[in-house]
C-alpha positions in Angstrom: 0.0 0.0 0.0 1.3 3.5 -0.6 3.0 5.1 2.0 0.5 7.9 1.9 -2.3 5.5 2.6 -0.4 4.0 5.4 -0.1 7.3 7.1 -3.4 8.5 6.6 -4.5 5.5 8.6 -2.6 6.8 11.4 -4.1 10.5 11.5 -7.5 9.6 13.3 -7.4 12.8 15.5 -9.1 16.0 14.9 -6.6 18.6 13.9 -6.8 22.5 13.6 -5.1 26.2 13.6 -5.1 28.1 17.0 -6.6 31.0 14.8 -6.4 33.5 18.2 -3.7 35.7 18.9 -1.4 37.1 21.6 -0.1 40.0 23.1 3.1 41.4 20.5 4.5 42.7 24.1 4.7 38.7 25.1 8.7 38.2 24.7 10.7 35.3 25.2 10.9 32.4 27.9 13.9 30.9 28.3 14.2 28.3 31.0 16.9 25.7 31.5 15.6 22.5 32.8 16.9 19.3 34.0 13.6 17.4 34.3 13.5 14.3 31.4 10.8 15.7 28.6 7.8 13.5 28.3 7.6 11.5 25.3 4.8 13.5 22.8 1.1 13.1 24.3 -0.6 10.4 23.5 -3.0 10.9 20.8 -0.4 12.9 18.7 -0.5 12.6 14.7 2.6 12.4 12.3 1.0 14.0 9.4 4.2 13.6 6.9 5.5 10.4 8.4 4.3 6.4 8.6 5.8 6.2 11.8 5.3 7.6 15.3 8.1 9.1 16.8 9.2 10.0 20.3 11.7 12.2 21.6 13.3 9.4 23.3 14.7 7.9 19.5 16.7 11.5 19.2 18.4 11.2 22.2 21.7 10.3 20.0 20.9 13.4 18.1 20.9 17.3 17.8 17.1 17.3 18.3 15.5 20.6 17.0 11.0 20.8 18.2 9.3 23.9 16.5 6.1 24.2 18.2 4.4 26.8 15.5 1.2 27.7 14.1 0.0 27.3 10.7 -1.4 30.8 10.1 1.6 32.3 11.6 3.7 34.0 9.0 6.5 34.8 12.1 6.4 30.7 12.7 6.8 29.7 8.6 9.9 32.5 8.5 11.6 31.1 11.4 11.0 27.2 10.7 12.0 28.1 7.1 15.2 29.8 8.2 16.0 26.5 10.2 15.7 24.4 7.7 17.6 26.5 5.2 20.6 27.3 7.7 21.6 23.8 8.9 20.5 21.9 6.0 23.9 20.7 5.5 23.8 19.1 8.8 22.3 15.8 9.0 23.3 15.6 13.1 20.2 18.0 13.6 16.9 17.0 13.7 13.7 19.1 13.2 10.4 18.2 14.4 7.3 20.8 13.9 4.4 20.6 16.4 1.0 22.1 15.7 -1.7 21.7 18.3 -5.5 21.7 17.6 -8.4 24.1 18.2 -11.6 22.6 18.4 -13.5 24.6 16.9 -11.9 25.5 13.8 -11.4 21.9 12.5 -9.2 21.4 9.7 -8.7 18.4 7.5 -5.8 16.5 6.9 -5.7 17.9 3.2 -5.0 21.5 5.5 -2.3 20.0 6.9 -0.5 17.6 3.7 -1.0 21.1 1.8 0.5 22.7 4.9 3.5 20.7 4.4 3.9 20.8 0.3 3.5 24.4 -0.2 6.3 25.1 2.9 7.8 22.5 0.9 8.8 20.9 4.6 10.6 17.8 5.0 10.7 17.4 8.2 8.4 15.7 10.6 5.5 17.1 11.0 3.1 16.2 14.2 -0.2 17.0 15.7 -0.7 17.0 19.8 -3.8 17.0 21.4 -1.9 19.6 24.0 1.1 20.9 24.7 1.8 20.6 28.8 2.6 16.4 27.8 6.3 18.3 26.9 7.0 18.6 30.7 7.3 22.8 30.0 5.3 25.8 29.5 4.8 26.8 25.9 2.6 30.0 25.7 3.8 31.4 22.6 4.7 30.8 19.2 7.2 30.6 18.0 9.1 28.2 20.2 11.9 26.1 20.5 13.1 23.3 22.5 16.8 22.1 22.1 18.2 18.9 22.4 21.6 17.9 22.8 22.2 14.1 22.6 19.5 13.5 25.8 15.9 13.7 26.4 16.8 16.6 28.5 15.7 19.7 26.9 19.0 22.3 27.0 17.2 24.9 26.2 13.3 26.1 25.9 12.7 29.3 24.3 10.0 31.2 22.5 9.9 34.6 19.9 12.0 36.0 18.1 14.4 36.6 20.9 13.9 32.7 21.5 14.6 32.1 17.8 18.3 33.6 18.3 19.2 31.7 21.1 18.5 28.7 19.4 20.6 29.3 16.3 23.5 30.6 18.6 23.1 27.2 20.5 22.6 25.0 17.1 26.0 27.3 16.0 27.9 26.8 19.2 26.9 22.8 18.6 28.5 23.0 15.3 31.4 24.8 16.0 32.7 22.0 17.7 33.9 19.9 14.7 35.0 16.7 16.6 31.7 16.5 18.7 29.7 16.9 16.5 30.9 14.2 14.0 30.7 11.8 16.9 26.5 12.2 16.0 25.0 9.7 14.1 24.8 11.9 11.0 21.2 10.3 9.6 18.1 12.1 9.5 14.6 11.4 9.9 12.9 12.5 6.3 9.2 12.0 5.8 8.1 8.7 3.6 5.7 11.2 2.8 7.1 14.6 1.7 5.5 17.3 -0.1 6.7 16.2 -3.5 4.1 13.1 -3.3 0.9 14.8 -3.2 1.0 18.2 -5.1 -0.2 19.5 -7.7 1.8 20.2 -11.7 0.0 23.0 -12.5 -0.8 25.6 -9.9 -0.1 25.2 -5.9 -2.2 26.8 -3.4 -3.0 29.9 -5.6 -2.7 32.6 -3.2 -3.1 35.9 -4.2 -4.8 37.3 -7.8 -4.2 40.4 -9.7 -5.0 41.3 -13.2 -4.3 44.4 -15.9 -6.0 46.1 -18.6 -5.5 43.6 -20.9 -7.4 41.1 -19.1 -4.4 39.1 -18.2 -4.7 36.9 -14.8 -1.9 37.2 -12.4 -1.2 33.9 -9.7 0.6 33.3 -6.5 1.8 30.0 -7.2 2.6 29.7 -3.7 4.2 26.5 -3.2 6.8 27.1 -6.3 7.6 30.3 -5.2 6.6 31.6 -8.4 4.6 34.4 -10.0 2.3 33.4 -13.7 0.9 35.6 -15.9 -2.2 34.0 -17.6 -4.1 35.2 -20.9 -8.1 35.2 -20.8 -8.0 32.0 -21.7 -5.7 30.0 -19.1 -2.4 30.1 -21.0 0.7 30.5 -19.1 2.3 33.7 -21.1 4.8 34.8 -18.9 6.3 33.3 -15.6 8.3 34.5 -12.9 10.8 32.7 -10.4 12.0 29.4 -10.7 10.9 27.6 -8.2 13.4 27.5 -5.5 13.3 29.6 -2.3 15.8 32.2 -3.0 16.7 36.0 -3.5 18.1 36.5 -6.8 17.2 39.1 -9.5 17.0 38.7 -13.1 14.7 37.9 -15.9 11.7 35.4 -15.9 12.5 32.3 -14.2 16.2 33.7 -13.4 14.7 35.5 -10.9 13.8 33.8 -7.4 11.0 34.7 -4.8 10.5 33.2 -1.0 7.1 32.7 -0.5 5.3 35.5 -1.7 2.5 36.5 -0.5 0.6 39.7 -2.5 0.6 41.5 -5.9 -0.4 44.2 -7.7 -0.2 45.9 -10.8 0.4 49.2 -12.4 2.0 50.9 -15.1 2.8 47.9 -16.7 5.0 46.4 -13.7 4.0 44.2 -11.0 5.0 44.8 -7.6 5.3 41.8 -5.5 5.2 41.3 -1.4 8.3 38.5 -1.1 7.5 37.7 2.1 10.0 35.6 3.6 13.0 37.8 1.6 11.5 40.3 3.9 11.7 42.9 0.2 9.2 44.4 -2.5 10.0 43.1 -6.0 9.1 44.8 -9.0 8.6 43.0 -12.0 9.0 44.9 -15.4 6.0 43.2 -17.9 7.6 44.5 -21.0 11.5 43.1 -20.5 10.3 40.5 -17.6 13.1 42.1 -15.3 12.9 41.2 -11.9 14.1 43.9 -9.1 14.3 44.6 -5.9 12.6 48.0 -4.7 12.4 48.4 -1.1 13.9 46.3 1.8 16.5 43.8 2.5 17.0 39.5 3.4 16.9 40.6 6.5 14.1 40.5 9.2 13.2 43.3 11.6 10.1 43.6 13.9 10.8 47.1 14.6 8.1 49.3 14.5 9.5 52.7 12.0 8.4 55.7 10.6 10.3 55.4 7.1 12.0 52.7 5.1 14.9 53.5 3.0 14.8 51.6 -0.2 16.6 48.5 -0.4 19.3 49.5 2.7 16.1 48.3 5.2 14.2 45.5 5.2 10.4 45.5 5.4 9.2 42.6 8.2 7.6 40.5 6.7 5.6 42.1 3.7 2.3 40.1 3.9 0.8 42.3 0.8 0.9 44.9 -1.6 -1.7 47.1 -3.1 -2.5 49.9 -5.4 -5.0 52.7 -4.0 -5.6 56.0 -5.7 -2.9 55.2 -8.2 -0.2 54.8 -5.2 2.1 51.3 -3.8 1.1 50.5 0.2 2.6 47.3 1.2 1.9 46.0 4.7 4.3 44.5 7.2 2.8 41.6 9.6 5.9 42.0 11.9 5.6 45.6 12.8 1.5 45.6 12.0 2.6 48.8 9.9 0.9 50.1 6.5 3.7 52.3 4.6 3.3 54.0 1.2 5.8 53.0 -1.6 7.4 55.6 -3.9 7.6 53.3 -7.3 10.0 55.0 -8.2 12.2 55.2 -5.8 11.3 52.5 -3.5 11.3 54.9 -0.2 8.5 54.3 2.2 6.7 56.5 4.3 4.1 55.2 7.2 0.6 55.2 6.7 -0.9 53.7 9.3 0.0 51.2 12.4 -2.4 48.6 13.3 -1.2 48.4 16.9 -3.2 45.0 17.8 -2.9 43.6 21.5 -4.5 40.1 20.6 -5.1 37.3 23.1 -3.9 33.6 22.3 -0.5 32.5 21.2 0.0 34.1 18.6 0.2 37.7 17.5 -2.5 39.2 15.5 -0.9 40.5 12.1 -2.0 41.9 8.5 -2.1 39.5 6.0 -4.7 41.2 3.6 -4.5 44.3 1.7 -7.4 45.5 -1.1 -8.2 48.8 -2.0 -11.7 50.5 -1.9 -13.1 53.8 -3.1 -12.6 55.5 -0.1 -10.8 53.6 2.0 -7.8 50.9 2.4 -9.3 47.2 3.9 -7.1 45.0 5.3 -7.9 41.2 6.9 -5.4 39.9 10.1 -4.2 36.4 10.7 -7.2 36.0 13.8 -9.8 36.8 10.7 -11.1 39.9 11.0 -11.2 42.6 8.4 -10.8 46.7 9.1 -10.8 50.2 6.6 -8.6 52.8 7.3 -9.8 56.0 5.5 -6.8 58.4 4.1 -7.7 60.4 7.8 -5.8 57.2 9.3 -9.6 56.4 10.8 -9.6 52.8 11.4 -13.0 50.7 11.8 -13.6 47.4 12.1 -16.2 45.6 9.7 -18.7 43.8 11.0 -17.7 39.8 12.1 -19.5 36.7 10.9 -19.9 34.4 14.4 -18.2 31.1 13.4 -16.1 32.5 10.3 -12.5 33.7 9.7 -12.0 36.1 7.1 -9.0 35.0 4.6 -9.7 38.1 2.3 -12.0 41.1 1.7 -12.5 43.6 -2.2 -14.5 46.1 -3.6 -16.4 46.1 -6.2 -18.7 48.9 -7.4 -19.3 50.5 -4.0 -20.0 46.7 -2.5 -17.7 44.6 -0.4 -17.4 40.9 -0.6 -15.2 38.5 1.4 -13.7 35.1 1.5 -13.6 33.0 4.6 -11.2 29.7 5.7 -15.1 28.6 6.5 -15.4 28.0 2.4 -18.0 30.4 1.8 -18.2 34.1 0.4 -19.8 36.8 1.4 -21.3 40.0 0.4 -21.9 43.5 3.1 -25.8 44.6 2.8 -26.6 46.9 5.1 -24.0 46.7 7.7 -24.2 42.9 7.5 -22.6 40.2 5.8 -24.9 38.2 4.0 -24.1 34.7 2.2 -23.3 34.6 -1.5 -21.7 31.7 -2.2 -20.5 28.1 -1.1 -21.3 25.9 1.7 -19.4 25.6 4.7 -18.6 22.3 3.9 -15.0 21.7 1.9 -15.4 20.3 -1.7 -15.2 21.3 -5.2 -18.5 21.7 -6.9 -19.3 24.6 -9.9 -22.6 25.4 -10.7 -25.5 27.1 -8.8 -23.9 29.9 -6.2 -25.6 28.0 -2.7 -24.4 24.4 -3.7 -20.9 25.6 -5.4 -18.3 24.3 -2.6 -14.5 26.1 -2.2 -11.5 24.9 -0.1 -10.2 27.9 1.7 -10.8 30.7 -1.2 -7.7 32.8 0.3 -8.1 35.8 -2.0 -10.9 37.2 -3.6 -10.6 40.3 -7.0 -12.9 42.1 -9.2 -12.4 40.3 -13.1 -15.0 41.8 -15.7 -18.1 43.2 -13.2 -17.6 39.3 -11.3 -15.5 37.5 -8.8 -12.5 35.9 -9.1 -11.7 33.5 -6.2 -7.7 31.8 -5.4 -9.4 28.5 -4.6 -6.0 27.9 -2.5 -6.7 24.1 -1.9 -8.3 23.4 -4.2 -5.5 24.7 -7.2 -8.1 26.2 -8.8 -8.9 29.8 -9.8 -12.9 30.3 -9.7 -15.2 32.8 -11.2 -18.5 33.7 -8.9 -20.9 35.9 -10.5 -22.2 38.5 -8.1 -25.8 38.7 -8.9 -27.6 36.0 -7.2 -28.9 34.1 -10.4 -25.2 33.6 -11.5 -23.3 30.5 -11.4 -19.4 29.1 -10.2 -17.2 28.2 -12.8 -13.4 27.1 -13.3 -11.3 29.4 -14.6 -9.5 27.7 -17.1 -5.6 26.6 -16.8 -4.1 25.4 -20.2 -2.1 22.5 -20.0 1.5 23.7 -21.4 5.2 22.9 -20.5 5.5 26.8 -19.9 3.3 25.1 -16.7 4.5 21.9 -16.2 8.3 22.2 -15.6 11.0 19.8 -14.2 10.7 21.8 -10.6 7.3 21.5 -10.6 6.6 20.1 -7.1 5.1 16.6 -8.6 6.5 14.6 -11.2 3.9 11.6 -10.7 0.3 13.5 -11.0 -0.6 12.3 -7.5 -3.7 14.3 -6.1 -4.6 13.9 -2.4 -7.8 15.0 -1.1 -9.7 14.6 2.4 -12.5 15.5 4.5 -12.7 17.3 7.7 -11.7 15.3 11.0 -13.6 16.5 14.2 -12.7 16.8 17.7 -14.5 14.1 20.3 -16.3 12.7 17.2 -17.8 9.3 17.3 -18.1 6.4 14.6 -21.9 7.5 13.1 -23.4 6.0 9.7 -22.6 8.0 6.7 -23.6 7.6 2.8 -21.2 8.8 0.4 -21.4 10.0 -3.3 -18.2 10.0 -5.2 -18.3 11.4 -8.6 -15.2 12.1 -10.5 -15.3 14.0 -13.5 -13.0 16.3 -15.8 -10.8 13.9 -16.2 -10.2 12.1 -20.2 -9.9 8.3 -19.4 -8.3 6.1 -21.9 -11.2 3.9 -23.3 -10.2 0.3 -22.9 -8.1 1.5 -20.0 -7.4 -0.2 -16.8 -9.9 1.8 -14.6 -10.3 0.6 -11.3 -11.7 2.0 -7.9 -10.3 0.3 -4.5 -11.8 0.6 -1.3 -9.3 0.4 2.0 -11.1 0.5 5.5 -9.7 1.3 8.4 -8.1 -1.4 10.4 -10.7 -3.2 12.7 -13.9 -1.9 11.0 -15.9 -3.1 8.9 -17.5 -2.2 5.3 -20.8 -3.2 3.6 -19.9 -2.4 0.1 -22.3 -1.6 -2.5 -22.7 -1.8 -6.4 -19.5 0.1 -8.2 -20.4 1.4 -11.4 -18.2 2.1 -13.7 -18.9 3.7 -16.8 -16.6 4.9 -20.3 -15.8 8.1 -19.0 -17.1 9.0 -15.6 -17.3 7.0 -11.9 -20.0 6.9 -9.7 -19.3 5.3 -6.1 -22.4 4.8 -3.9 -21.2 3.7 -0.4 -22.4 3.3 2.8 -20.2 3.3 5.4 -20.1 2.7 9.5 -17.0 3.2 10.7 -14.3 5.9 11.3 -12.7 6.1 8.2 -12.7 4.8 4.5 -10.1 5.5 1.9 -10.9 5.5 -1.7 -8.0 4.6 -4.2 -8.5 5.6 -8.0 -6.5 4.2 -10.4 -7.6 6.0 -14.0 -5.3 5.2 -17.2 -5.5 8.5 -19.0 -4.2 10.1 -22.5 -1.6 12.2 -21.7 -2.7 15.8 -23.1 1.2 16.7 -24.4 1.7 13.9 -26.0 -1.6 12.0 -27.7 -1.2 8.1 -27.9 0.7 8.1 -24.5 -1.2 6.5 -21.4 -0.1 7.5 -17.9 -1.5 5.8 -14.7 -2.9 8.2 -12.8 -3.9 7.4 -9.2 -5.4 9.6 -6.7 -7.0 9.0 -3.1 -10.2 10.1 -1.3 -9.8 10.0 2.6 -13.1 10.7 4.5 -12.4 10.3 8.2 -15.4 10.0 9.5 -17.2 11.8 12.2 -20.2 14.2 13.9 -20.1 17.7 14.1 -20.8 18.5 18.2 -24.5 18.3 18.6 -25.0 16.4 15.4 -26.8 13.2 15.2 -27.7 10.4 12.9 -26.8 9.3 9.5 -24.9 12.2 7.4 -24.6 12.5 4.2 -21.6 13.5 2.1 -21.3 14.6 -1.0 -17.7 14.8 -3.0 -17.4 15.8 -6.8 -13.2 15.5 -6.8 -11.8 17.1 -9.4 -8.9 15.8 -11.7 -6.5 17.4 -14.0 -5.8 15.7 -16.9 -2.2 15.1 -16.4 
């Protein structure tokens, strides 16, 4: 059985964000202690790995737990910067930890997506709680260090805590002789990122477009910027693929997880987020620059930024409002103006949140309105700030997280992590679109299904919705007789390139696992469609229980050119393997094996009862 399958087996937990935040004042714990660290909690999850680990089989080993949070951008810098800095040193281990939140449950697609557009390969695990460690953790970032014991050396949080571990991992590899004493083999996932992502487009994160009716994508987990015609043609892309700082033309260039863009003027101005810089990208010559900031990180609160002698903290996004550049930094919570020219910033505005939680509330959302600048934070909850500096906070949606919120025409929409969208009518939001159920479904605006639409732009009077997990980009009419429908993406090698993070065409997708849930009776519709099968082909459809369950299996019907699975299932969990020969679209007459999973872990919502029903339309890429 694949590896994958193996593992998801394993992940029967519930599993979520901590979506609240903390004070920014909260600084560092350090604490030495000489009490031996528990072994991870009982319950936890290895979401990227077919085995469970303990602390006590690194006790030979430089061993390296990030406890972090996934809609952190201060955690995903430091853990990237980890792995970056002592990648040439086998002797230390890293281990992630994310802990759940019950109610914002996430799927285990949230988290394999998690891991393949950080493009982690390091363990990855899921606790139940943190206090099994044997030490307080009450912020993220933090870091426990382990030297060749299950005796933490060295528990630390922030960014404070962040340089004390590198000076300790430093002062550990300074020492030439001890450290080639350590066993110099490293834990890597069976599972990494490379085995379940997508050829084409990763996590689409942020849209733009131009005059010219040109599409502009985030292609988050390649690092990579693409400039797509009206008709889903790759025309011009930018980076190539790796997580770098380099200028230069097209895919010379290199980005580090970007994470906004905008356009004007015929340049695009990108927010490289982890390079802790504004690029701008010339359209005409496809010359990629730096503008403002530096590789360096700051979380220093300033009044001015001097072009590319100072680095910006984290620039979370970028935006053009009343013809001028604002890019927003999620480690100072500051809005600065950008002269294009230039590149000089002045402040605009500073958020100045307190927060609550663990971790600190920042901007990750910038869109521009008629009369005022929105943004959307990291705890989900959108604001305006007029050109006064006037901030006010938009109304909140119980139960929802805003990822993203635009303009159109005098009206506001938004997009939540809850996989609907809505639209402001008279000081309230009101439902426009989706289900808050995740799924892929086009058609009819109250039965079309997203999977975390993460940013949301006005294309031709309509919506157009970075589908992040579902690497799709979606069109959503705003009137309420209009429909969902696919943007298209044009197969092309422009697309599909040797760094693409998947070779094999392996698709993953899941359901949503629950906290406290128990086994309940479920029936499940699987229809797959979009996808060209060979006819004549070796089309089969395997169904894998969970161990110790059982499954009452009903007729599999198999037509030419779609599959319909009828099932009806009590247990905890089923997983559905698709093997589908198909006519490879580059190079007619050749037939790939394309195989593709469906996990549903099974379980009630609190308060739910009885049988549920579940309804999946997957979509495949040809390819």
């Amino acid at each position: 059985m694949n590896n994958y399958v193996i593992a998801a087996l394993l992940l029967v937990q519930s599993v979520g964000v901590i979506a609240q935040n903390s004070d920014p004042s909260e600084k560092m714990i350090l604490q030495q202690t000489t009490s031996p660290s528990k072994a991870f909690p009982e319950g936890t999850v290895w979401v990227n790995c077919d085995q469970q680990l303990q602390i006590e089989s690194f006790s030979n080993k430089i061993l390296v737990v990030v406890f972090s949070d996934m809609q952190s951008l201060e955690s995903g810098y430091y853990m990237s910067e980890l792995a970056a800095k002592y990648k040439k040193f086998p002797q230390i281990q890293f281990i992630e930890v994310l802990t759940p939140n019950p109610a914002f449950p996430l799927s285990r697609r949230n988290l394999t997506q998690y891991v393949q557009r950080n493009n982690w390969s390091h363990p990855v695990a899921v606790v139940p709680h943190l206090n099994g460690f044997g030490y307080p953790i009450s912020t993220f970032p933090s870091f426990a260090v382990y030297h060749t014991s299950t005796k933490a050396e060295l528990v630390t949080a922030g960014t404070a805590g962040y340089l004390q571990t590198v000076q300790k991992l430093d002062d550990y590899c300074s020492q030439t002789s001890e450290i080639a004493r350590i066993p110099n083999n490293t834990v890597i996932p069976e599972v990494s990122a490379l085995s379940f992502a997508d050829p084409l487009i990763e996590n689409p994160h942020r849209l733009e477009t131009d005059r010219a009716d040109n599409v502009y994508v985030i292609d988050q987990a390649h690092s990579r910027i693409i400039q797509l015609d009206y008709f889903g043609k790759a025309k011009q892309i930018f980076g190539n693929g790796q997580c770098d700082m380099e200028n230069g033309h097209g895919e010379s260039a290199s980005f580090n997880h970007p994470q906004g863009i905008a356009f004007s003027d015929e340049f695009l101005y990108v927010a490289d987020t982890y390079n802790n810089c504004v690029r701008k990208i010339d359209l005409t010559t496809g010359l990629v620059e730096t503008l403002v900031g530096t590789y360096n990180y700051s979380e220093k609160p300033v009044k001015s930024i001097s072009n590319v002698r100072e680095p910006i903290g984290l620039p979370s996004d970028v935006v053009i409002w009343n013809d001028k550049l604002y890019v927003s930094s999620a480690s100072t919570n500051q809005i600065f103006e950008v002269n294009r020219r230039t590149g000089d910033c002045t402040l605009f505005y500073s958020a100045n949140f307190t927060g609550s939680g663990k971790v600190k509330e920042c901007i990750t959302q910038l869109a521009a309105g008629d009369n005022a600048l929105y943004f959307v934070t990291n705890a989900g909850q959108a604001y305006s700030v007029n050109k006064k500096e006037e901030l006010t906070k938009l109304p909140s949606e119980s139960g929802y997280f805003f990822a993203s919120v635009c303009e159109i025409g005098g009206q506001l929409y938004g997009t939540t992590l809850q996989n609907v969208i809505f639209t402001l009518k008279d000081g309230k939001w009101a439902l426009l679109a989706g289900r808050k159920q995740a799924g892929f479904n086009n058609g009819d605006l109250p039965t079309a299904m997203f999977f975390w639409p993460m940013d949301a732009i006005e294309y031709k009077g309509d919506l157009l919705i970075a589908d992040s997990e579902n690497h799709a980009i979606r069109t959503v009419a705003t009137n309420s007789k209009g429909k969902v429908r696919t943007f298209p993406l044009v197969l092309s090698r422009e697309l599909i390139r040797e760094r693409a993070a998947n070779s094999d065409g392996e698709l993953v997708l899941m359901d949503t696992v629950y906290v406290g849930r128990t086994a309940s009776e479920i029936l499940v519709h699987l229809n797959i469609q979009n996808c060209t099968i060979a006819p004549g082909g070796n089309n089969e459809v395997h169904i894998v229980p969970s161990p110790g369950f059982s499954l009452n299996q009903e007729e599999v019907k198999e037509p030419s050119f779609k599959f319909k699975v009828d099932q009806r299932i009590e247990y905890d969990e089923v997983n559905i393997e698709l093997y589908l020969t198909i006519e490879d679209p580059l190079y007619p007459g050749v037939y790939l094996i394309k195989r593709s999973y469906l996990s549903f872990p099974i379980g009630r919502t609190p308060g739910q009862s009885g049988p549920q029903e579940l309804v999946y339309d997957m979509h495949i890429w040809p390819y």
